[in-house]
C-alpha positions in Angstrom: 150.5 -86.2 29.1 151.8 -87.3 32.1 150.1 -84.0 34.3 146.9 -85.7 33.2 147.9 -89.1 33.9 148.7 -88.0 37.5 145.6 -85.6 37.8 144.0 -88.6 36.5 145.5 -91.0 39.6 145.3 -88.5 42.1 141.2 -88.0 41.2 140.3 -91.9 40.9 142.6 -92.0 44.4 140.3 -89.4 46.1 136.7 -91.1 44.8 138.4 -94.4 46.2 138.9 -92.5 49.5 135.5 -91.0 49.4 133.4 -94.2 48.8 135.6 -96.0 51.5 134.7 -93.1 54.0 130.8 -93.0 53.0 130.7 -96.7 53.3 132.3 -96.8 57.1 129.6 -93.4 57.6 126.8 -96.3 56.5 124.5 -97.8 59.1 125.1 -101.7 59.4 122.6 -103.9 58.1 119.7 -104.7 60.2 121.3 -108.1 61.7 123.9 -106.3 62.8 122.2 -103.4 64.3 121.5 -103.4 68.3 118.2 -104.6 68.8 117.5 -102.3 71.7 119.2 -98.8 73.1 122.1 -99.3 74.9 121.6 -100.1 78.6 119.0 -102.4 77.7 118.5 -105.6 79.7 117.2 -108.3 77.5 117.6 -112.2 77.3 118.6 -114.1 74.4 118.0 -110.7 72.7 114.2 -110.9 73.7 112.5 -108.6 75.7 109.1 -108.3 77.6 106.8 -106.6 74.5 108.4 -108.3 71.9 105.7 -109.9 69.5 106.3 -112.8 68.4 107.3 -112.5 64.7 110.3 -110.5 66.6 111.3 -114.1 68.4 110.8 -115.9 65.7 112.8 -113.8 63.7 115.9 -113.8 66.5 115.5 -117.0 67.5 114.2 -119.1 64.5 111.3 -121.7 64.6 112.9 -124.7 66.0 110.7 -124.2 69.3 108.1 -126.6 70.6 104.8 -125.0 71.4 102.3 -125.8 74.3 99.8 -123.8 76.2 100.2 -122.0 79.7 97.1 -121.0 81.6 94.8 -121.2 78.9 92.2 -119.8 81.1 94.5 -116.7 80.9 94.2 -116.9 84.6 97.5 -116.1 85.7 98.4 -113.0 82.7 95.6 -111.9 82.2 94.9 -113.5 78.5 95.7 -117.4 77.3 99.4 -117.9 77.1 101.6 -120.1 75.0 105.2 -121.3 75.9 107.4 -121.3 73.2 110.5 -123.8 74.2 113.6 -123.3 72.7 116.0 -126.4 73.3 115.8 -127.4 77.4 117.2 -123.7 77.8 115.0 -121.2 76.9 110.6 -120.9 77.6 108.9 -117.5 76.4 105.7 -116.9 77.2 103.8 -115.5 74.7 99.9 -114.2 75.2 98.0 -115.7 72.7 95.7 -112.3 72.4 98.5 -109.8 72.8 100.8 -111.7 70.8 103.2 -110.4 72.8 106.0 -111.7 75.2 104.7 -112.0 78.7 107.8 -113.6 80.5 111.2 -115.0 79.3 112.9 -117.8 81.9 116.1 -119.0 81.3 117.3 -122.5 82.6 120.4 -123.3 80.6 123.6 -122.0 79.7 122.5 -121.9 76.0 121.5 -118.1 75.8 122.8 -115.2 77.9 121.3 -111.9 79.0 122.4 -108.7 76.4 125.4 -107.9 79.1 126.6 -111.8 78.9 125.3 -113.1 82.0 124.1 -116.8 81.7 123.2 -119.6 83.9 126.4 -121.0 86.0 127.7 -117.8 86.8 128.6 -117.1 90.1 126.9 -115.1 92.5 129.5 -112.6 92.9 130.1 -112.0 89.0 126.8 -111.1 88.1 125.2 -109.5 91.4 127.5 -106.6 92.1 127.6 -105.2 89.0 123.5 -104.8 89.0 123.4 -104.0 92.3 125.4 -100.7 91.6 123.0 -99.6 88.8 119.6 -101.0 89.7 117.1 -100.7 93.1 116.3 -104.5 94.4 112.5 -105.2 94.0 110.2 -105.4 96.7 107.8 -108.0 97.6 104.1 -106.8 97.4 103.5 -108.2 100.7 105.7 -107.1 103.3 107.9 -104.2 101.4 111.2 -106.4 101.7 113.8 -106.3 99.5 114.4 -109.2 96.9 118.3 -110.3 97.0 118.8 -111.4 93.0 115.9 -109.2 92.0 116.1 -106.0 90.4 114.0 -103.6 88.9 115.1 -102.9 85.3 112.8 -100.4 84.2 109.3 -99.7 86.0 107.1 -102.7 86.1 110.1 -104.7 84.8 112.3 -107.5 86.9 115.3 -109.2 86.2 115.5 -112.3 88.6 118.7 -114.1 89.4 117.7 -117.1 91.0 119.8 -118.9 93.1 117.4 -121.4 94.5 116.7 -124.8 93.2 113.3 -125.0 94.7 111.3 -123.9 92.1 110.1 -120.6 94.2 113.0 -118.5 92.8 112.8 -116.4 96.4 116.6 -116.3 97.1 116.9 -115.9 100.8 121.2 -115.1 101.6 123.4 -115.5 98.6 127.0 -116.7 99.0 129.6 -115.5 97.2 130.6 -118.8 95.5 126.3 -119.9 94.6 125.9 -120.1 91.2 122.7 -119.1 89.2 120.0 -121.9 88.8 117.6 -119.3 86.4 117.6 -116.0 85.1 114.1 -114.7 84.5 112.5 -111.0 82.9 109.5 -111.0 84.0 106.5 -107.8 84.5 106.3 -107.0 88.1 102.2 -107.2 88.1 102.3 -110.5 87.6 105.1 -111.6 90.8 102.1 -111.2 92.9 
């Protein structure tokens, strides 16, 4: 009897081992799943494409709501900015139902690598700089200090400026960042 009894233990011990391996060999539950591949450049989890449902569904419905360019002069279609708190806008085209433009003004939310409003100059610029081209202006071909091109067609601005252009002319060291903004190239014009 006690043969079995350990056969017994040692089998119960194994299917113990087994369900704790396939459980670990699980994928995590959709909330905690990356949103995006990795390398991805995103703020406050959004990205340009998004639909809306998506922001809703990472950033909840506490937004106010208030139309931008109605006469969908400036994307292309009538646009709606969803405002989170005094820290986040997302422009959202009302046709596309899809996110146009995210601007971030607050220390609130954070881009997907951590970078947030506040930071300084020299924490968040060298490490882009190293893995992404500056952007260009469309008029005269010269590069963009704070600007970089995250994918083609796609801009991450760090602006620096608290002029409401966000054209960064030199960048100290020490400046800290006023705005981060993922915006679609075609429409920096």
């Amino acid at each position: 009897m006690p043969k079995y009894t350990a056969i017994l233990a040692l089998l119960v011990l194994m299917s113990i081992v087994a369900a704790g391996c396939q459980a670990l060999s699980q994928p995590e539950s959709q909330g905690e799943q990356e949103q995006y591949p990795a390398g991805e450049i995103t703020i406050a989890g959004i990205n340009l494409g998004d639909r809306g449902d998506k922001v809703k569904e990472i950033l909840g419905d506490d937004y106010t709501s208030a139309p931008l360019h109605a006469d969908g002069s400036w994307f292309g279609e009538p646009t709606t900015r969803w405002l989170y708190g005094g820290d986040l806008e997302v422009i959202i085209g009302e046709e596309s139902n899809t996110v146009l433009q995210v601007n971030l003004y607050g220390d609130g939310y954070s881009t997907s690598r951590g970078d947030r409003v506040g930071d300084r100059a020299d924490k968040v610029l060298p490490v882009y700089e190293r893995e992404f081209a500056l952007a260009k202006d469309h008029f005269e071909g010269r590069e963009l200090p704070g600007w970089f091109v995250i994918r083609e067609g796609e801009w991450l601005i760090f602006n620096f400026q608290d002029d409401g252009t966000m054209v960064n002319q030199v960048i100290d060291d020490d400046e800290p960042v006023v705005s981060i903004h993922l915006v679609y190239e075609k429409f920096m014009d």
